[in-house]
N, C-alpha and C positions, 0 to 999 in steps of 0.2 A: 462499757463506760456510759454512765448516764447523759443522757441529752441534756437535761438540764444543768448542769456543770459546764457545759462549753463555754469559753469565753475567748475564740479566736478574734487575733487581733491586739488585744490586750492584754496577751500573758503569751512567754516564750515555751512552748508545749515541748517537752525534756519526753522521749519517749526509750523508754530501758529494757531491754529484751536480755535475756540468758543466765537468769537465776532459778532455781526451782521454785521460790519463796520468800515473802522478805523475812528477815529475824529470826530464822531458825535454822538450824544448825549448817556450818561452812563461812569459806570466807565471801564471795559474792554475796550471801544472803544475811552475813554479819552486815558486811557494807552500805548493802540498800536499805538496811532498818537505820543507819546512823546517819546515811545520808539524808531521809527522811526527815528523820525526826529535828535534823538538824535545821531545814531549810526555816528559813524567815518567813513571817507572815505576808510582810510587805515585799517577799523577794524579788518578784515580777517573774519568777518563771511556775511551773507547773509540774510533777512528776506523773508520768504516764508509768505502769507497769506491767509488764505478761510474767505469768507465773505459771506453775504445775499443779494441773486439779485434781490430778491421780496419781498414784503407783507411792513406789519409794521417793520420800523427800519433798511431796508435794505440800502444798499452800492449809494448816491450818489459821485458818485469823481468828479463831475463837482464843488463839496464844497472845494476839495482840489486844491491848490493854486499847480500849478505844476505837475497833474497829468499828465502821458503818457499815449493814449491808445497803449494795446500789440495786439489787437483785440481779438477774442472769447473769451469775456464777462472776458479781463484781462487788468491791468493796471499795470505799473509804478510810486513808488512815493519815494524821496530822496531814490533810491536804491535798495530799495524791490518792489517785486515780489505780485501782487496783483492778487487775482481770483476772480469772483462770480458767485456764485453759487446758481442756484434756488432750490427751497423749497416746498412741499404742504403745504399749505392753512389752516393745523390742527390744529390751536391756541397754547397754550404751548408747544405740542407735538412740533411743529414746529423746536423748538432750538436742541434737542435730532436726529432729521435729519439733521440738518447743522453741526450737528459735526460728526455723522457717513458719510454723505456724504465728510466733507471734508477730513476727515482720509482716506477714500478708497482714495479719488481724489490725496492726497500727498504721500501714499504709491506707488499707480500705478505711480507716475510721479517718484517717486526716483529708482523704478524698473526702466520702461523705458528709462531713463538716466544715468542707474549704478552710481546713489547719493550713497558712502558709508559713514556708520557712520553719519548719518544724526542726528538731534534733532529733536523731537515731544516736542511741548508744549502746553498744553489741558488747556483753561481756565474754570474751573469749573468741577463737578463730575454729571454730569448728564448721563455719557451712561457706568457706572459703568459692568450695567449686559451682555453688548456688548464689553468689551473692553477687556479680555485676548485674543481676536482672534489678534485683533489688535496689542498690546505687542507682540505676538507671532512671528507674521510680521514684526516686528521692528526691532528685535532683530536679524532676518533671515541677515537682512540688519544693523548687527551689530549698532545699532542704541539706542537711551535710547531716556524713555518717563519720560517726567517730568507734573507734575499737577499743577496748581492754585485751592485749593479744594476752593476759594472763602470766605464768611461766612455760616453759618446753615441755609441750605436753607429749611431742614424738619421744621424750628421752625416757617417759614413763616405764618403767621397766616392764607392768603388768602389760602392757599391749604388744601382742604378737607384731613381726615384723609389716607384715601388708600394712597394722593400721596405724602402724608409726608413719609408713609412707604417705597414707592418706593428713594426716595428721598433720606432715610435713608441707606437702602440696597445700592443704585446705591454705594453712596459713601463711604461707608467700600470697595466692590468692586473694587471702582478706587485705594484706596491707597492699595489693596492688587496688584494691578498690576501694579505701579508705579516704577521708578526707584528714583523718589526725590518730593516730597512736598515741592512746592514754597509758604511759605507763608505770604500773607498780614500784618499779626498781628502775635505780640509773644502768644497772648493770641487764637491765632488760629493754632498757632503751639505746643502750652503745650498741647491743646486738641487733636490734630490729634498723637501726641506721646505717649499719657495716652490711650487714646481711642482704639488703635488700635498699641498696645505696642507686640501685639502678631504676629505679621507679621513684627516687630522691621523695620518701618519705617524712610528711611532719610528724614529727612527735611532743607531746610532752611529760614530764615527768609529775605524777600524783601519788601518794604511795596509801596504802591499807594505814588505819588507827586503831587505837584503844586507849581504854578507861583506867585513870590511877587511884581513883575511889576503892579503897579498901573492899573486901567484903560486910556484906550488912550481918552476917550469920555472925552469933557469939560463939565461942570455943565448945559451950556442952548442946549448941544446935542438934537436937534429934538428928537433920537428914546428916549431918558432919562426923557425931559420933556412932551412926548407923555405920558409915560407908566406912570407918577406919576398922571398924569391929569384923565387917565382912574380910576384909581388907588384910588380915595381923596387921596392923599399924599403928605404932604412936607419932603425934606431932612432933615435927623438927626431927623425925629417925628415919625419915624413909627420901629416896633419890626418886623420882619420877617421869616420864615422858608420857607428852598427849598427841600422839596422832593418829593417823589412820593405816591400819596394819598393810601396807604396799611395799616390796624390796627400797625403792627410790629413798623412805624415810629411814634406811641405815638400820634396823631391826637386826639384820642376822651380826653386824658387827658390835651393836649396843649389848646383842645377849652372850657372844661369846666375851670381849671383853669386861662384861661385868662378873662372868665367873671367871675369869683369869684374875682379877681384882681380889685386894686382903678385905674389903669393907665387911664389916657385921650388920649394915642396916640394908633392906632390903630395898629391891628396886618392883616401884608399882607400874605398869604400864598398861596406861587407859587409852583403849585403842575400839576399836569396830571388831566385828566375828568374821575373820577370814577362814574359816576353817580348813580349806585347801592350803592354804601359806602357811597355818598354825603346824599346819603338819610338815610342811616342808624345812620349815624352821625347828619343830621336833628331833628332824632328821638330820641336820646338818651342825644343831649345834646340842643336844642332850638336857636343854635347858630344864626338864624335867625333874632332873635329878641334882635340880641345887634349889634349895627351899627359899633364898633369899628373894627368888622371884617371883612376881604375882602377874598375872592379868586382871584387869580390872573391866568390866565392863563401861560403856561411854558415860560419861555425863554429862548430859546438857543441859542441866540447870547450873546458869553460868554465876551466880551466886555460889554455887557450892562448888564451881570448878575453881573459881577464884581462892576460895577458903582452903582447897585441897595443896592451890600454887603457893600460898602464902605460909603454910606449913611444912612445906619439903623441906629438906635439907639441902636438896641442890634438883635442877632438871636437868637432863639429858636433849638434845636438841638433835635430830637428825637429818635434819630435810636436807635433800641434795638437789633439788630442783623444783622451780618457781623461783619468785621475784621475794617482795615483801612478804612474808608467809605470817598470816592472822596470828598462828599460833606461837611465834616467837612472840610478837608483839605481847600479846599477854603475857607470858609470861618473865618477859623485860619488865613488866611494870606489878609484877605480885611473888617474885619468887627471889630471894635473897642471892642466889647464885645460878649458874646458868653455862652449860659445860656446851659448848657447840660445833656440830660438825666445821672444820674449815672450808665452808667455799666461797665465793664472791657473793654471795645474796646475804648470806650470813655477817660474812665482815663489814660489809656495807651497811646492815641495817643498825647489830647489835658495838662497832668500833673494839672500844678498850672495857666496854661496860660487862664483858665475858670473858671466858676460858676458853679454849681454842683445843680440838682431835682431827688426827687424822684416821683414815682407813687402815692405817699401816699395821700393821700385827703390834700390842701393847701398847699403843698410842693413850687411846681411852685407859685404860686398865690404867697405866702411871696416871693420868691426870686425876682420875677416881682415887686412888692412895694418896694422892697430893691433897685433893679436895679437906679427903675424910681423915689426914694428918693434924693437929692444930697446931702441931708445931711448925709446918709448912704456909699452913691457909689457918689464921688467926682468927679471932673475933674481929680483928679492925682490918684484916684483911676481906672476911668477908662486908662488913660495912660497905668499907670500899665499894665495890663492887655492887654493891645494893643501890648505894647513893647514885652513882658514872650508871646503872640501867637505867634509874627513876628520871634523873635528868637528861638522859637520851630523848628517851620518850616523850617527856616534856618539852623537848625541841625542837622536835620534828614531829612526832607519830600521834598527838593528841585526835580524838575524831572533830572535834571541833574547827582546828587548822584545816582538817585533808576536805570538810565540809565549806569552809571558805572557800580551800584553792578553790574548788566543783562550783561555786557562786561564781567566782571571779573569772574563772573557765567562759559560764555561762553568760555574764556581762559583755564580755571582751568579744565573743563570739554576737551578739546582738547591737554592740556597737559599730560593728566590724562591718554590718549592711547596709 
Protein backbone atom coordinates (compact mmCIF):
# COMPACT_ATOMS: atom_id res chain seq x y z
CA UNK A 1 0.00 0.00 0.00
CA UNK A 2 1.42 3.24 -1.03
CA UNK A 3 3.11 5.54 1.56
CA UNK A 4 1.63 8.31 0.24
CA UNK A 5 -1.88 7.53 0.97
CA UNK A 6 -1.39 7.17 4.76
CA UNK A 7 -3.26 9.49 6.77
CA UNK A 8 -3.05 7.94 10.32
CA UNK A 9 -4.91 9.71 12.85
CA UNK A 10 -7.58 11.10 10.74
CA UNK A 11 -9.30 8.28 9.22
CA UNK A 12 -10.35 4.98 11.01
CA UNK A 13 -8.06 2.28 9.03
CA UNK A 14 -10.93 -0.77 8.27
CA UNK A 15 -8.23 -3.49 7.51
CA UNK A 16 -10.17 -6.84 5.54
CA UNK A 17 -8.30 -10.09 5.22
CA UNK A 18 -9.98 -13.39 3.67
CA UNK A 19 -11.38 -12.91 0.25
CA UNK A 20 -9.62 -14.06 -2.77
CA UNK A 21 -10.57 -10.80 -4.75
CA UNK A 22 -12.86 -7.99 -4.59
CA UNK A 23 -15.89 -8.32 -7.30
CA UNK A 24 -15.36 -11.41 -8.84
CA UNK A 25 -16.93 -14.32 -8.47
CA UNK A 26 -18.35 -15.69 -4.76
CA UNK A 27 -20.00 -14.15 -1.98
CA UNK A 28 -17.01 -12.59 0.17
CA UNK A 29 -15.70 -11.12 -2.99
CA UNK A 30 -19.47 -9.97 -4.23
CA UNK A 31 -19.40 -8.30 -0.67
CA UNK A 32 -16.14 -6.49 -0.59
CA UNK A 33 -16.86 -4.80 -4.22
CA UNK A 34 -20.39 -3.45 -2.63
CA UNK A 35 -19.05 -2.60 0.47
CA UNK A 36 -16.59 -0.51 -1.36
CA UNK A 37 -18.09 0.94 -3.65
CA UNK A 38 -20.64 1.80 -1.29
CA UNK A 39 -18.52 3.80 1.29
CA UNK A 40 -18.94 7.74 1.46
CA UNK A 41 -16.43 9.99 0.42
CA UNK A 42 -16.68 11.91 3.68
CA UNK A 43 -17.07 8.51 5.64
CA UNK A 44 -14.08 9.01 7.88
CA UNK A 45 -13.03 5.61 7.70
CA UNK A 46 -10.65 3.83 5.09
CA UNK A 47 -10.73 0.19 3.49
CA UNK A 48 -7.46 -1.78 3.74
CA UNK A 49 -7.62 -5.01 1.59
CA UNK A 50 -5.46 -8.45 1.08
CA UNK A 51 -6.25 -10.35 -1.70
CA UNK A 52 -5.06 -13.46 -4.03
CA UNK A 53 -2.23 -12.77 -6.60
CA UNK A 54 -2.17 -16.36 -7.99
CA UNK A 55 -3.71 -19.63 -8.65
CA UNK A 56 -7.39 -20.19 -8.88
CA UNK A 57 -9.71 -17.20 -8.02
CA UNK A 58 -7.14 -14.69 -7.71
CA UNK A 59 -7.25 -10.83 -7.83
CA UNK A 60 -7.82 -9.43 -11.72
CA UNK A 61 -8.41 -5.48 -11.38
CA UNK A 62 -8.11 -4.94 -14.92
CA UNK A 63 -12.08 -6.44 -14.26
CA UNK A 64 -12.54 -3.38 -12.30
CA UNK A 65 -13.77 -0.39 -13.92
CA UNK A 66 -11.55 2.35 -12.24
CA UNK A 67 -8.78 0.70 -10.78
CA UNK A 68 -5.44 2.46 -9.90
CA UNK A 69 -2.24 0.83 -10.09
CA UNK A 70 -0.15 1.79 -6.51
CA UNK A 71 2.65 -0.40 -8.00
CA UNK A 72 4.19 -3.58 -5.91
CA UNK A 73 1.49 -5.76 -6.75
CA UNK A 74 -1.10 -2.92 -5.14
CA UNK A 75 -4.11 -1.10 -6.37
CA UNK A 76 -6.54 1.69 -5.78
CA UNK A 77 -10.25 1.38 -6.08
CA UNK A 78 -13.34 3.98 -5.11
CA UNK A 79 -10.90 4.75 -2.00
CA UNK A 80 -9.51 1.76 -0.73
CA UNK A 81 -6.37 0.55 -0.49
CA UNK A 82 -5.79 -2.87 -2.40
CA UNK A 83 -2.81 -5.64 -2.00
CA UNK A 84 -1.98 -8.92 -3.61
CA UNK A 85 -0.54 -11.19 -2.30
CA UNK A 86 0.97 -14.58 -3.59
CA UNK A 87 0.09 -17.95 -2.33
CA UNK A 88 1.62 -21.60 -2.61
CA UNK A 89 0.13 -23.74 -4.84
CA UNK A 90 -1.40 -26.27 -1.82
CA UNK A 91 -5.14 -26.62 -2.81
CA UNK A 92 -7.52 -25.72 0.09
CA UNK A 93 -4.59 -25.24 2.27
CA UNK A 94 -4.10 -22.31 0.05
CA UNK A 95 -6.95 -19.98 1.78
CA UNK A 96 -5.58 -20.55 5.46
CA UNK A 97 -2.16 -18.86 3.95
CA UNK A 98 -3.85 -15.89 2.41
CA UNK A 99 -5.17 -15.04 5.65
CA UNK A 100 -2.14 -15.57 7.82
CA UNK A 101 -0.04 -14.03 5.15
CA UNK A 102 -2.43 -11.07 5.04
CA UNK A 103 -2.59 -10.61 8.79
CA UNK A 104 1.21 -10.53 9.24
CA UNK A 105 1.27 -8.11 5.88
CA UNK A 106 -1.56 -5.58 7.83
CA UNK A 107 -0.06 -5.79 11.08
CA UNK A 108 3.55 -4.98 10.05
CA UNK A 109 2.05 -2.18 7.78
CA UNK A 110 0.11 -0.57 10.80
CA UNK A 111 3.43 -0.90 12.90
CA UNK A 112 5.47 0.72 10.25
CA UNK A 113 3.03 3.53 9.90
CA UNK A 114 2.14 3.90 13.69
CA UNK A 115 -1.91 2.98 12.43
CA UNK A 116 -3.41 3.19 15.93
CA UNK A 117 -6.45 1.62 16.85
CA UNK A 118 -6.89 0.12 13.61
CA UNK A 119 -9.93 -2.72 12.69
CA UNK A 120 -9.01 -6.25 11.70
CA UNK A 121 -11.95 -7.85 9.96
CA UNK A 122 -11.41 -11.79 9.16
CA UNK A 123 -13.85 -13.16 6.67
CA UNK A 124 -14.35 -16.64 7.77
CA UNK A 125 -12.71 -19.09 10.87
CA UNK A 126 -10.26 -20.92 9.09
CA UNK A 127 -6.93 -20.04 10.96
CA UNK A 128 -8.61 -20.38 14.30
CA UNK A 129 -5.45 -22.38 15.88
CA UNK A 130 -3.00 -19.42 14.50
CA UNK A 131 -4.91 -16.60 15.68
CA UNK A 132 -4.34 -15.65 19.46
CA UNK A 133 -0.84 -14.53 18.39
CA UNK A 134 -2.41 -12.36 16.03
CA UNK A 135 -5.14 -10.79 18.70
CA UNK A 136 -2.29 -10.53 20.73
CA UNK A 137 -0.69 -7.97 18.15
CA UNK A 138 -3.82 -6.17 17.76
CA UNK A 139 -4.46 -5.27 20.67
CA UNK A 140 -0.59 -4.16 21.39
CA UNK A 141 -1.78 -1.68 18.72
CA UNK A 142 -4.90 -1.02 20.70
CA UNK A 143 -6.76 -2.40 17.90
CA UNK A 144 -10.09 -5.12 17.92
CA UNK A 145 -10.53 -8.07 15.66
CA UNK A 146 -13.85 -8.60 14.49
CA UNK A 147 -14.82 -12.20 12.49
CA UNK A 148 -17.44 -13.14 9.61
CA UNK A 149 -17.51 -16.89 11.05
CA UNK A 150 -19.46 -17.28 7.58
CA UNK A 151 -21.81 -20.61 7.55
CA UNK A 152 -20.67 -24.39 9.00
CA UNK A 153 -18.08 -25.10 7.09
CA UNK A 154 -17.25 -28.56 9.29
CA UNK A 155 -20.85 -29.65 7.93
CA UNK A 156 -19.47 -29.36 4.20
CA UNK A 157 -20.06 -32.73 3.01
CA UNK A 158 -16.80 -32.47 0.45
CA UNK A 159 -14.39 -32.52 3.41
CA UNK A 160 -13.15 -35.66 4.73
CA UNK A 161 -13.74 -36.25 8.49
CA UNK A 162 -10.13 -35.00 10.05
CA UNK A 163 -10.85 -31.69 8.19
CA UNK A 164 -14.21 -31.15 9.31
CA UNK A 165 -12.50 -31.53 12.83
CA UNK A 166 -9.93 -29.16 11.98
CA UNK A 167 -12.64 -26.88 10.75
CA UNK A 168 -14.61 -27.47 13.81
CA UNK A 169 -11.66 -26.69 16.46
CA UNK A 170 -10.17 -23.63 14.05
CA UNK A 171 -13.68 -22.00 14.80
CA UNK A 172 -14.51 -22.31 18.48
CA UNK A 173 -10.79 -21.01 18.38
CA UNK A 174 -11.50 -17.85 16.34
CA UNK A 175 -14.63 -16.90 18.45
CA UNK A 176 -12.52 -17.35 21.58
CA UNK A 177 -10.21 -14.72 20.16
CA UNK A 178 -12.56 -12.34 18.78
CA UNK A 179 -13.59 -9.08 19.90
CA UNK A 180 -17.22 -9.35 17.88
CA UNK A 181 -19.06 -11.92 15.70
CA UNK A 182 -20.33 -10.35 12.44
CA UNK A 183 -22.95 -12.26 11.50
CA UNK A 184 -24.62 -13.14 8.12
CA UNK A 185 -27.70 -14.88 9.57
CA UNK A 186 -29.72 -14.64 12.94
CA UNK A 187 -29.87 -18.28 12.75
CA UNK A 188 -25.99 -18.05 12.71
CA UNK A 189 -25.71 -15.82 15.25
CA UNK A 190 -28.37 -17.94 17.88
CA UNK A 191 -25.70 -20.77 17.11
CA UNK A 192 -22.30 -18.87 17.62
CA UNK A 193 -24.03 -17.45 21.10
CA UNK A 194 -25.39 -21.10 22.32
CA UNK A 195 -22.53 -22.87 21.02
CA UNK A 196 -19.90 -21.13 22.48
CA UNK A 197 -21.94 -19.21 25.42
CA UNK A 198 -18.83 -19.91 27.61
CA UNK A 199 -16.36 -17.43 26.27
CA UNK A 200 -19.86 -15.04 26.46
CA UNK A 201 -19.37 -13.88 22.89
CA UNK A 202 -20.48 -10.51 21.17
CA UNK A 203 -22.10 -10.66 18.16
CA UNK A 204 -23.94 -8.82 15.69
CA UNK A 205 -26.16 -9.46 13.14
CA UNK A 206 -25.34 -7.95 9.23
CA UNK A 207 -26.65 -9.95 6.56
CA UNK A 208 -25.12 -10.38 2.56
CA UNK A 209 -27.22 -7.88 -0.20
CA UNK A 210 -28.22 -7.39 -3.72
CA UNK A 211 -29.46 -5.51 -6.61
CA UNK A 212 -33.32 -5.02 -7.80
CA UNK A 213 -32.09 -3.26 -10.98
CA UNK A 214 -33.40 -5.33 -13.64
CA UNK A 215 -31.13 -6.51 -16.24
CA UNK A 216 -29.57 -4.02 -18.83
CA UNK A 217 -29.35 -6.78 -21.62
CA UNK A 218 -32.52 -6.65 -24.25
CA UNK A 219 -34.38 -9.96 -24.85
CA UNK A 220 -32.40 -10.55 -28.62
CA UNK A 221 -28.71 -9.64 -26.47
CA UNK A 222 -26.22 -11.70 -28.69
CA UNK A 223 -24.47 -13.08 -25.17
CA UNK A 224 -28.52 -14.04 -24.06
CA UNK A 225 -29.58 -15.57 -27.20
CA UNK A 226 -26.09 -17.30 -27.49
CA UNK A 227 -26.42 -19.05 -24.06
CA UNK A 228 -30.16 -20.24 -24.71
CA UNK A 229 -29.13 -21.67 -28.16
CA UNK A 230 -26.33 -23.64 -26.42
CA UNK A 231 -28.59 -24.19 -23.86
CA UNK A 232 -32.11 -25.95 -25.77
CA UNK A 233 -33.77 -23.22 -24.13
CA UNK A 234 -36.68 -20.83 -24.67
CA UNK A 235 -37.45 -17.88 -22.18
CA UNK A 236 -40.08 -18.31 -19.39
CA UNK A 237 -39.70 -22.73 -20.32
CA UNK A 238 -36.94 -23.55 -18.52
CA UNK A 239 -36.66 -24.21 -14.14
CA UNK A 240 -33.05 -23.32 -13.15
CA UNK A 241 -30.50 -23.56 -10.17
CA UNK A 242 -27.13 -21.59 -9.75
CA UNK A 243 -24.48 -23.15 -7.59
CA UNK A 244 -21.63 -24.69 -7.05
CA UNK A 245 -21.64 -28.55 -7.90
CA UNK A 246 -20.88 -29.82 -3.91
CA UNK A 247 -23.39 -32.70 -2.11
CA UNK A 248 -24.29 -29.78 0.70
CA UNK A 249 -26.21 -27.77 -2.38
CA UNK A 250 -29.00 -30.69 -2.59
CA UNK A 251 -27.96 -31.87 -6.40
CA UNK A 252 -28.35 -35.51 -6.04
CA UNK A 253 -32.15 -34.85 -4.67
CA UNK A 254 -32.78 -31.84 -7.27
CA UNK A 255 -31.83 -34.43 -10.05
CA UNK A 256 -33.78 -37.38 -8.97
CA UNK A 257 -36.66 -35.49 -8.07
CA UNK A 258 -36.93 -33.54 -11.24
CA UNK A 259 -37.02 -36.92 -13.16
CA UNK A 260 -39.80 -38.25 -10.86
CA UNK A 261 -41.56 -34.84 -11.93
CA UNK A 262 -44.59 -34.82 -15.01
CA UNK A 263 -42.82 -31.16 -16.05
CA UNK A 264 -42.01 -30.83 -19.99
CA UNK A 265 -39.69 -27.90 -19.60
CA UNK A 266 -36.26 -28.49 -18.72
CA UNK A 267 -34.15 -28.05 -15.87
CA UNK A 268 -30.69 -25.86 -16.71
CA UNK A 269 -28.20 -26.23 -13.88
CA UNK A 270 -25.38 -23.76 -14.01
CA UNK A 271 -22.80 -24.97 -11.74
CA UNK A 272 -18.81 -25.22 -11.69
CA UNK A 273 -16.88 -28.76 -13.30
CA UNK A 274 -16.76 -31.21 -10.66
CA UNK A 275 -16.10 -33.98 -12.62
CA UNK A 276 -15.55 -36.54 -9.83
CA UNK A 277 -19.19 -35.67 -8.39
CA UNK A 278 -20.60 -35.39 -12.02
CA UNK A 279 -19.80 -38.92 -11.94
CA UNK A 280 -20.92 -39.81 -8.72
CA UNK A 281 -24.11 -38.11 -9.52
CA UNK A 282 -24.17 -40.24 -12.91
CA UNK A 283 -24.13 -43.14 -10.86
CA UNK A 284 -26.51 -42.67 -8.23
CA UNK A 285 -29.10 -41.03 -10.03
CA UNK A 286 -29.04 -41.87 -14.33
CA UNK A 287 -29.71 -38.41 -14.91
CA UNK A 288 -28.18 -39.03 -18.29
CA UNK A 289 -30.84 -40.49 -19.66
CA UNK A 290 -33.62 -37.84 -19.18
CA UNK A 291 -33.14 -35.09 -21.87
CA UNK A 292 -35.02 -32.47 -19.88
CA UNK A 293 -31.70 -31.99 -18.08
CA UNK A 294 -28.82 -29.65 -19.02
CA UNK A 295 -25.56 -28.66 -17.35
CA UNK A 296 -24.68 -25.33 -18.11
CA UNK A 297 -21.42 -24.07 -17.60
CA UNK A 298 -20.78 -20.88 -14.89
CA UNK A 299 -21.60 -17.63 -15.73
CA UNK A 300 -20.17 -14.78 -14.34
CA UNK A 301 -21.15 -11.99 -16.27
CA UNK A 302 -23.71 -10.98 -13.79
CA UNK A 303 -25.60 -8.92 -16.31
CA UNK A 304 -26.32 -11.95 -18.14
CA UNK A 305 -26.84 -14.16 -14.94
CA UNK A 306 -29.56 -11.79 -14.07
CA UNK A 307 -31.30 -11.94 -17.62
CA UNK A 308 -30.91 -15.87 -17.32
CA UNK A 309 -32.98 -15.35 -13.47
CA UNK A 310 -35.44 -13.22 -14.85
CA UNK A 311 -36.38 -15.56 -17.60
CA UNK A 312 -36.81 -19.00 -15.74
CA UNK A 313 -39.85 -20.26 -15.01
CA UNK A 314 -39.04 -20.97 -11.59
CA UNK A 315 -35.52 -21.68 -9.58
CA UNK A 316 -34.55 -24.48 -7.62
CA UNK A 317 -32.72 -23.47 -4.43
CA UNK A 318 -30.62 -25.94 -2.64
CA UNK A 319 -28.17 -24.89 -0.13
CA UNK A 320 -28.34 -26.59 3.06
CA UNK A 321 -25.63 -24.89 4.85
CA UNK A 322 -24.43 -21.28 5.32
CA UNK A 323 -26.08 -18.22 6.67
CA UNK A 324 -27.50 -15.63 4.20
CA UNK A 325 -26.39 -17.37 1.00
CA UNK A 326 -25.50 -14.54 -2.13
CA UNK A 327 -27.17 -16.66 -4.41
CA UNK A 328 -30.59 -16.84 -2.95
CA UNK A 329 -30.48 -13.23 -2.64
CA UNK A 330 -30.36 -12.78 -6.16
CA UNK A 331 -32.40 -14.61 -7.08
CA UNK A 332 -35.23 -13.29 -4.71
CA UNK A 333 -34.89 -10.19 -6.40
CA UNK A 334 -34.90 -11.43 -10.42
CA UNK A 335 -36.64 -14.66 -10.60
CA UNK A 336 -40.60 -14.75 -10.47
CA UNK A 337 -40.77 -17.98 -8.45
CA UNK A 338 -38.34 -19.59 -6.19
CA UNK A 339 -38.96 -23.39 -4.99
CA UNK A 340 -36.55 -23.73 -1.74
CA UNK A 341 -34.77 -26.24 0.24
CA UNK A 342 -36.58 -26.03 3.86
CA UNK A 343 -33.97 -25.10 6.36
CA UNK A 344 -33.67 -22.29 8.87
CA UNK A 345 -31.27 -20.06 6.66
CA UNK A 346 -33.57 -20.42 3.85
CA UNK A 347 -36.87 -19.55 5.94
CA UNK A 348 -35.26 -16.96 7.59
CA UNK A 349 -33.91 -15.07 4.69
CA UNK A 350 -36.60 -15.79 1.78
CA UNK A 351 -40.39 -15.83 4.81
CA UNK A 352 -43.57 -16.33 2.57
CA UNK A 353 -41.89 -14.75 -0.47
CA UNK A 354 -41.10 -18.78 -1.62
CA UNK A 355 -42.12 -22.41 -1.93
CA UNK A 356 -40.87 -24.54 0.40
CA UNK A 357 -39.05 -28.97 -0.16
CA UNK A 358 -38.13 -31.20 1.71
CA UNK A 359 -35.37 -34.18 1.31
CA UNK A 360 -38.17 -36.64 1.67
CA UNK A 361 -38.62 -39.02 -1.34
CA UNK A 362 -41.39 -36.75 -3.71
CA UNK A 363 -41.27 -33.76 -1.82
CA UNK A 364 -39.77 -31.69 -4.74
CA UNK A 365 -41.29 -33.65 -7.51
CA UNK A 366 -45.03 -32.66 -6.14
CA UNK A 367 -44.11 -29.11 -5.46
CA UNK A 368 -42.42 -29.09 -9.36
CA UNK A 369 -46.17 -30.43 -10.76
CA UNK A 370 -47.72 -28.00 -8.40
CA UNK A 371 -45.52 -25.12 -9.71
CA UNK A 372 -45.79 -26.23 -13.45
CA UNK A 373 -49.87 -26.74 -12.88
CA UNK A 374 -51.69 -23.30 -13.69
CA UNK A 375 -54.44 -24.55 -12.44
CA UNK A 376 -52.67 -24.96 -9.07
CA UNK A 377 -49.95 -21.93 -9.26
CA UNK A 378 -51.91 -19.25 -11.48
CA UNK A 379 -50.68 -16.23 -13.09
CA UNK A 380 -51.70 -14.18 -9.87
CA UNK A 381 -50.50 -16.73 -7.87
CA UNK A 382 -47.27 -16.38 -9.29
CA UNK A 383 -47.44 -12.51 -9.11
CA UNK A 384 -47.80 -13.02 -5.69
CA UNK A 385 -44.88 -14.36 -5.06
CA UNK A 386 -42.77 -12.24 -7.37
CA UNK A 387 -44.17 -9.07 -5.60
CA UNK A 388 -43.65 -10.78 -1.26
CA UNK A 389 -39.57 -11.66 -2.98
CA UNK A 390 -39.06 -8.11 -4.53
CA UNK A 391 -40.30 -6.44 -1.23
CA UNK A 392 -38.39 -8.87 1.04
CA UNK A 393 -35.48 -7.77 -0.47
CA UNK A 394 -36.31 -4.30 -0.43
CA UNK A 395 -36.49 -4.61 3.32
CA UNK A 396 -33.96 -6.05 4.43
CA UNK A 397 -31.20 -7.32 1.88
CA UNK A 398 -30.69 -4.08 -0.41
CA UNK A 399 -26.60 -3.55 -0.60
CA UNK A 400 -27.02 -0.06 0.22
CA UNK A 401 -28.71 -0.86 3.85
CA UNK A 402 -26.00 -3.84 4.76
CA UNK A 403 -23.40 -0.96 3.41
CA UNK A 404 -24.82 1.61 6.15
CA UNK A 405 -25.18 -1.05 8.87
CA UNK A 406 -20.95 -1.69 7.99
CA UNK A 407 -20.64 2.55 8.38
CA UNK A 408 -22.72 2.50 11.56
CA UNK A 409 -20.73 -0.54 12.68
CA UNK A 410 -17.70 1.54 12.05
CA UNK A 411 -18.97 4.89 13.86
CA UNK A 412 -20.20 3.22 16.87
CA UNK A 413 -16.99 1.34 17.17
CA UNK A 414 -14.78 4.84 16.88
CA UNK A 415 -17.10 6.55 19.13
CA UNK A 416 -16.94 3.90 21.56
CA UNK A 417 -12.94 5.02 22.44
Amino acid sequence: MDQKLRDPGQQQHIFIVGAKSVGQYGGYESFLAELIRQRPEDAGYVYHVTVKANGYGCMDESALFGAESLGNNAFSWHGAHIVKLPVPQIGSAQAISLDVKGLHYCLNYCEENGIDAPVFYLLACRIGPFLGSFARRIRRLHGTLYVNPDGHEYLRGKWPAPVRAYWKLSERLTVRSADLMVCDSVKIEEYIRETYKKYSPKTVFIPYGTYLTPSPLWDDDPAFTAWLLKNGLKPHEYYMSCSRLVPENSYETMLREYMRSHTRRPLVLITTKDRAYLEVLKKKTGFESDSRIRFSDPVYDRDLLRKIRENAFANLHGHTVGGTNPTLLEALAATQVNLLIDVPFNREVAQDAALYWTGEEGSLARLIDRTDDPTQTDEAARRDLTQKARNRILSAYTWEKIADRYGELWRELDEGR
